[in-house]
Structure formats: C-alpha cells, structure tokens
C-alpha positions in Angstrom: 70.9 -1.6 -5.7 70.4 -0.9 -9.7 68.5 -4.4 -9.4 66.2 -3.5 -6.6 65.4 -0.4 -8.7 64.6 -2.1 -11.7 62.4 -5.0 -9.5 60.5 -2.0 -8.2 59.9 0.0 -11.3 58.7 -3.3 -12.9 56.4 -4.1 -9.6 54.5 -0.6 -9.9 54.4 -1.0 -13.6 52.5 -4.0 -13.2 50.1 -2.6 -10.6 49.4 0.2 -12.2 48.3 -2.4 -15.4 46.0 -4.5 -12.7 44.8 -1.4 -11.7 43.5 -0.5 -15.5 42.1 -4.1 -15.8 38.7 -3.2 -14.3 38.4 0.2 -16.2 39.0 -1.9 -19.3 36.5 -4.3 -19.0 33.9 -1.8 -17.6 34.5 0.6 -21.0 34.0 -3.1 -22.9 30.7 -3.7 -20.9 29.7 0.0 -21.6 30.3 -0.8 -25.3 27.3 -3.2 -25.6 24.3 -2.0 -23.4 21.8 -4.4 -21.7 18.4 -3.1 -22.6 15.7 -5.0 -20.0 12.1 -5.4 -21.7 8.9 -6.0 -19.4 5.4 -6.7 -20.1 2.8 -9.2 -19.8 3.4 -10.8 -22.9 2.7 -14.2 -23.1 6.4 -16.1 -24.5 6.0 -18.0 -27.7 3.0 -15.9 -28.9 4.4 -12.5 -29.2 7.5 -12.9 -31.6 5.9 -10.0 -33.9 5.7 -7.7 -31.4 9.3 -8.4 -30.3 10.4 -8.1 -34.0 9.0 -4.4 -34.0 11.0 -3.9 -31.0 13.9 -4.6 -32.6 13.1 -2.7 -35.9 12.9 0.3 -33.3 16.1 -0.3 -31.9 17.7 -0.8 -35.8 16.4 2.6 -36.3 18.6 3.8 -33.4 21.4 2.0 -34.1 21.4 -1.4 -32.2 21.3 -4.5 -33.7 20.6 -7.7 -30.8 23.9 -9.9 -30.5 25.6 -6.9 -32.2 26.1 -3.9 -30.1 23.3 -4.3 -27.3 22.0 -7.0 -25.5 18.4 -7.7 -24.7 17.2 -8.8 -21.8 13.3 -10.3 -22.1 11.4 -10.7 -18.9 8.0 -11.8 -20.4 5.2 -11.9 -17.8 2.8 -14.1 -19.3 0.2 -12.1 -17.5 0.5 -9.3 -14.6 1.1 -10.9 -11.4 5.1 -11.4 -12.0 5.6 -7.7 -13.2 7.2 -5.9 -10.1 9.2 -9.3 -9.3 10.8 -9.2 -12.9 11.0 -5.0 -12.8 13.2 -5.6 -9.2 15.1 -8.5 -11.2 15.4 -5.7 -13.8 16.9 -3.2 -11.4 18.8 -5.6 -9.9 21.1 -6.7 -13.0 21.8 -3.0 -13.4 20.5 -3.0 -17.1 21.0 0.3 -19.4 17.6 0.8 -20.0 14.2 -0.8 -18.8 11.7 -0.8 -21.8 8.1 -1.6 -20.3 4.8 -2.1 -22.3 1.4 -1.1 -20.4 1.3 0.5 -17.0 0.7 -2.3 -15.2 4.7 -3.0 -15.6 5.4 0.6 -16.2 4.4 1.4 -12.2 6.5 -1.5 -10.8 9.3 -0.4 -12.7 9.2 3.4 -12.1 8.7 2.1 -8.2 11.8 0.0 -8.4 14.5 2.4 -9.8 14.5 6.1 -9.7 17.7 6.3 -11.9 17.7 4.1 -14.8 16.4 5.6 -17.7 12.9 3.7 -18.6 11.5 3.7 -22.0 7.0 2.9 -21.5 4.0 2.7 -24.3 0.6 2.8 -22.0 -3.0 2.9 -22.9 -3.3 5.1 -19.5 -2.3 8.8 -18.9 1.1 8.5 -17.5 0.5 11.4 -15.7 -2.1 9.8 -13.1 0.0 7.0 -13.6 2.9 8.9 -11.9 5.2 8.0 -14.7 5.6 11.9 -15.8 4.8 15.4 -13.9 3.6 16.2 -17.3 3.9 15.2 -21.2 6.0 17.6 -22.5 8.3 17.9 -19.3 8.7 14.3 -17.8 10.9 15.1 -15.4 11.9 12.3 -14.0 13.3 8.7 -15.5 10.6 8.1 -17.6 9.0 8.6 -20.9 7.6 6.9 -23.8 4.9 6.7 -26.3 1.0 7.1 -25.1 -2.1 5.7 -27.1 -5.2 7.0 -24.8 -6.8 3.2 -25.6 -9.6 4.2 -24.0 -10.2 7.5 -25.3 -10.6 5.6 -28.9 -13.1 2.8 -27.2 -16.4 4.8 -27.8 -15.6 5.5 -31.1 -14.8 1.4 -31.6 -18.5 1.0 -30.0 -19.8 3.3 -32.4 -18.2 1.6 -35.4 -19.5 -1.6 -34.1 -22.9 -0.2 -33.4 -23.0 0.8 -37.3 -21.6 -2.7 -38.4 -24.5 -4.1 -36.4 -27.3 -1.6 -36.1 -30.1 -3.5 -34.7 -27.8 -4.3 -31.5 -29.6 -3.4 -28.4 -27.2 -5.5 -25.7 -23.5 -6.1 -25.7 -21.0 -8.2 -23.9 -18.2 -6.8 -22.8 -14.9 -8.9 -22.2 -12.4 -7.3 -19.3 -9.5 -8.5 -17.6 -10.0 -7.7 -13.9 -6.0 -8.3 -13.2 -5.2 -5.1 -15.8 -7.0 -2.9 -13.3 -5.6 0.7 -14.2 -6.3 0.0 -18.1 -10.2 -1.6 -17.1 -10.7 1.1 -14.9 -10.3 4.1 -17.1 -11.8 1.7 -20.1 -15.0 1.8 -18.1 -15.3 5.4 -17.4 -15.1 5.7 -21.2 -17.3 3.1 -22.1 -20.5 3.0 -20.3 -21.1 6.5 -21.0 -20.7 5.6 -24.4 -22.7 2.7 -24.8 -26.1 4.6 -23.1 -25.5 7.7 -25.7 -25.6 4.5 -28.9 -28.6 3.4 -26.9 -26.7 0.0 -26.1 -27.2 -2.1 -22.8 -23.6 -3.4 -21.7 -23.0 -6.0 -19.6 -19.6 -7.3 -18.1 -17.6 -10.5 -18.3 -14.6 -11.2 -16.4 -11.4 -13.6 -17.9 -8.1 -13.5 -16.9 -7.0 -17.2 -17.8 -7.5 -19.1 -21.1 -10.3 -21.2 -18.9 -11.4 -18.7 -17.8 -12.2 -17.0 -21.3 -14.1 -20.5 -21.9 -16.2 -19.7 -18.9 -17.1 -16.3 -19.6 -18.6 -17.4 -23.0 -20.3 -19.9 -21.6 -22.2 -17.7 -19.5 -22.9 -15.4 -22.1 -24.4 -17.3 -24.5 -27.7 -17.9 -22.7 -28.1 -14.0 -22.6 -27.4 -13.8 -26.0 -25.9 -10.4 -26.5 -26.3 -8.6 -29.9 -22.3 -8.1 -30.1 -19.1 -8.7 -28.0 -17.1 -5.8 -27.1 -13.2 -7.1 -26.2 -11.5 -4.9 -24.2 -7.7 -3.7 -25.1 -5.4 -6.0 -23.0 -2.4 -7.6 -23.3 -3.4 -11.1 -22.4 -6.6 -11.6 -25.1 -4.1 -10.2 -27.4 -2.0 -13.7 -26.7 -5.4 -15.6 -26.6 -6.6 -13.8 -30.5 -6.9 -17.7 -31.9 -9.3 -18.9 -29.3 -11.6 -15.5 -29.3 -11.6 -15.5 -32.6 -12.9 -19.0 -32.7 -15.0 -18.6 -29.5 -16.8 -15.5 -31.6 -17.4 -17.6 -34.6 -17.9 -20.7 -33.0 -21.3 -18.6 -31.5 -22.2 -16.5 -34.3 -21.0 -13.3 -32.4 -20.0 -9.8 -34.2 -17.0 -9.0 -32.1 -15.1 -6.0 -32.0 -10.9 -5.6 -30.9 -8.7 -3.0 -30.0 -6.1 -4.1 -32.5 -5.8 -5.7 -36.0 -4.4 -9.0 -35.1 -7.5 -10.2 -34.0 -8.9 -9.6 -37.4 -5.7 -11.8 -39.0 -7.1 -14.5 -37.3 -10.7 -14.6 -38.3 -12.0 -11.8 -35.9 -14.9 -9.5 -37.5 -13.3 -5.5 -36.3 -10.6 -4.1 -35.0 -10.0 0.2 -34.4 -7.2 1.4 -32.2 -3.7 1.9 -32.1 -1.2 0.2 -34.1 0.4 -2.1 -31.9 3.3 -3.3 -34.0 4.0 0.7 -34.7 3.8 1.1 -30.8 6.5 -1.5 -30.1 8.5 0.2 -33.0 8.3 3.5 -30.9 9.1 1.6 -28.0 12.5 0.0 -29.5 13.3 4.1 -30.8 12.8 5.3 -27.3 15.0 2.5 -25.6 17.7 3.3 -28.4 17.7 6.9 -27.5 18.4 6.2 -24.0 20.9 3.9 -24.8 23.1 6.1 -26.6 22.5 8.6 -23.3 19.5 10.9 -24.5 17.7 12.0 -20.7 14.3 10.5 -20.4 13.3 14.1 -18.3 14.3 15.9 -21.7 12.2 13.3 -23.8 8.6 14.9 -24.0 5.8 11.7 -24.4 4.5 11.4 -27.5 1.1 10.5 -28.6 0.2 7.4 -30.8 -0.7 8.9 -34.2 -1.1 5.8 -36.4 -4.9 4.1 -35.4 -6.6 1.7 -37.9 -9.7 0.2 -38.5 -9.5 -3.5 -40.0 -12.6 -4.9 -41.2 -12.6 -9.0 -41.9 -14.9 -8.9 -44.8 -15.5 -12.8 -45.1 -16.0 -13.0 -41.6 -19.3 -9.9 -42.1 -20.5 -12.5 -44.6 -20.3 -15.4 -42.4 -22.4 -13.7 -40.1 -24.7 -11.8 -42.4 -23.9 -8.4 -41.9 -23.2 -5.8 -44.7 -20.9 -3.5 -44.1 -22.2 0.0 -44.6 -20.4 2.5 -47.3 -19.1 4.9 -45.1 -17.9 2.3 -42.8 -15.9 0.8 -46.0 -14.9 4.4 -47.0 -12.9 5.1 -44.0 -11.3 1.2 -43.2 -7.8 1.1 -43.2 -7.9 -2.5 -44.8 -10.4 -4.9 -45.4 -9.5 -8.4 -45.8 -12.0 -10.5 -47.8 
C-alpha cells in the first residue's frame, strides 16, 4: 500500500515537471526576441545600412547572436514585400522593423498585433500606418522624413549648382508608387516656380536604368534629377558612372551617391534613419506600445557636394552653396 503511495507521489511529481517543460522553454524563447526586418533592399549591397540597424538596437540593448535574433527578409525590389511581411507574421517574430511604405502597408495589413517599428518618406497617416503622429494608435510607429517635402529644395540647390539649366530629367521608379506619387505632386510645382522644364524617365531594373539613359541622351537635358528610392540607392555605382559617363550634373536624395562619384546629394540621413529604426525596434522589444510611441520626424538632413566631380564637369560651386554644405569631398 505504502509502495503504491510512493509510485503515485513520484508519477504526479513527474507530470507536474513535464508539465513545466513547455513554460520553460517558452520563458528561454522570450529571453532572446526575434526582430523581422523588411525592405526592398537589395542583399549584398546594403551591409551599411544593416550595420546602422544594429547600432540602433546596441543603443537599446541588443546585440545580434547575443540577446535578440534578427530575422532579414531583403526584397531586392518591391514586388516580394507583402509575401515576406505574411512570412513575417507567420514565424510569429517580436517585432517587424520595415523601411519605406511600400513594406510598411503590407505589413500593417498582415498583423494587427505585433508591434511594427517603420522609417517612410510618406505621411504614415494617409498611409494608414497611424490615426495621427503624436497618437498612433494602433501597432505602428516609427521615424518619418517627408522625402518629398525636401525634393524642391534639392531642385533649387541643383538649379544654383547649374544655373543656366532650362530642362531636367527626372529618374522614377514606377514600382515605388506611393513614394513617386507624392514625389510628383512636390516636384513639378517646383520645377515651373525655378523656371525648369521636367521630363520623366522610368527604371525599375538595372537594364532598365541603361535604357532610360539611353533615351535621354538624345534630348540632352541640362541636369538629372534622381528620385529618392530604395532600389537606385543599390544601383549608386552604375548612376554614378552613367552621369559621368554623359557629362550630366546629377542630383540624389542621399549622400552615398556622392561617395561614389555622384555630383549632389540633400535629404535625409539614411544611415541616421536606419539608426532610429534599430532604436525603435529595441523599444518594442523590451515591451514599450507602439500606440504610446508618438512618430518622430527626421531631423538630421545634409547636403554633400562632390567637389572633383563639379570640376569634372565645369561647374563652380557658388559661395553660399559652399557655406551651407554639410561636407564637401574634393
């Protein structure tokens, strides 16, 4: 009888330890969150913009391979970003950090409760993202640089660098369509008030960035205008070359074209951005509600001026452009 007691005692001992084996391992899984990032970048071609990323997430605490995992679904372009954001949702990741809104609207479509961490060009408010900046609401925030907002200010720059231009090319990426959209309602207002004729050019492929110069060259524009996107940013070495290649003062939305040989860039910084973006994801991580995260606005914007490059194409750049450059690489 003593026996049987002691056989059963044991038995619901050792249930009761299988029955803590699940909570176990889920309080080890919770231990080291699964952050999913998303965007177009291409793979291979953005590893500074994924070091920022993980500066970000330093600053909150995480270190990769440490105490949070990372998992990189890298688009290479737009058409793949709602599969990867349901691939996302699927794997039941922490966080989901997103960069531009063409993967920021997939993702915010595919899960209404995991916490999502965004930078956009765009207003993520007619984006859906947010019902409003300072009260998101929902399971969204993140970082906002109005790209476009700072595009008739990069015309007028280039207008001063170049002040007998009359006509200007302008480079777009059809498959961004909310960031082209809104950069066109901007722009073309902008270009008749500088007196400047544009004219657009469409590239969404490498080849297809060989093409569109091809055809602009017998119209020879004054100056090329390259719109902010994702995807030239990969392709910086071949504009770059393109430009040079036929003698054309270009204009960029961010400084790494200018690293490579390209003439101007003014916008946002887009290594600070992807800092931000790392900061936010952290936050969430550690629990902080996206609805009581209020956006916050891009406040660090430079203008990078490739001195040699000016030269090259003899163009002097005037004083007050040089007064108020960030850098200027000679």
């Amino acid at each position: 009888m003593q026996f049987d007691h002691l056989k059963r005692r044991e038995f619901i001992t050792l249930l009761g330890g299988a029955a803590a084996w699940p909570l176990t391992a889920g309080a080890q899984q919770r231990e080291m969150p699964v952050i999913g990032l998303l965007g177009p970048l291409v793979p291979g071609s953005s590893g500074y913009l994924l070091d920022a990323f993980r500066r970000g997430l330093a600053e909150s605490g995480y270190v990769e391979g440490r105490n949070v995992a990372i998992e990189y679904r890298l688009a290479g372009g737009f058409d793949r970003l709602p599969e990867l954001a349901a691939d996302l949702v699927r794997s039941q990741v922490s966080v989901i950090a997103v960069s531009g809104g063409e993967a920021a609207v997939p993702a915010k479509a595919a899960t209404q409760t995991i916490p999502i961490a965004f930078i956009v060009p765009e207003d993520p408010v007619k984006l859906g993202l947010v019902t409003s900046l300072a009260h998101p609401g929902g399971n969204a925030t993140g970082l906002n640089f109005f790209t476009a907002e700072v595009n008739a200010k990069r015309l007028g720059l280039l207008r001063e660098l170049v002040p007998a231009a009359a006509r200007v090319a302008v480079l777009i990426n059809p498959r961004n369509t909310t960031n082209t959209s809104s950069m066109l309602t901007e722009l073309e207002p902008a270009a008749r008030a500088l007196g400047l004729q544009a004219q657009i050019f469409n590239a969404s492929t490498s080849r297809e960035i060989d093409a569109a110069f091809a055809a602009l060259a017998p119209e020879r524009p004054d100056a090329l205008f390259v719109a902010p996107d994702g995807f030239f940013t990969s392709r910086r070495v071949q504009l770059a070359a393109l430009t040079a290649r036929h003698a054309l003062p270009a204009t960029y939305s961010v400084r790494d074209f200018v690293d490579v040989g390209g003439l101007m860039s003014y916008g946002a910084s887009l290594t600070d951005s992807y800092r931000q973006l790392g900061v936010f994801a952290g936050r969430m991580a550690k629990g902080a509600k996206p609805a009581d995260l209020p956006v916050v606005h891009s406040t660090k914007f430079e203008l990078v001026i490739n001195a040699q490059i000016a030269r090259m194409l003899g163009l002097t750049i005037p004083a007050g452009v040089l007064a108020i450059a960030d850098e200027v690489i000679e």
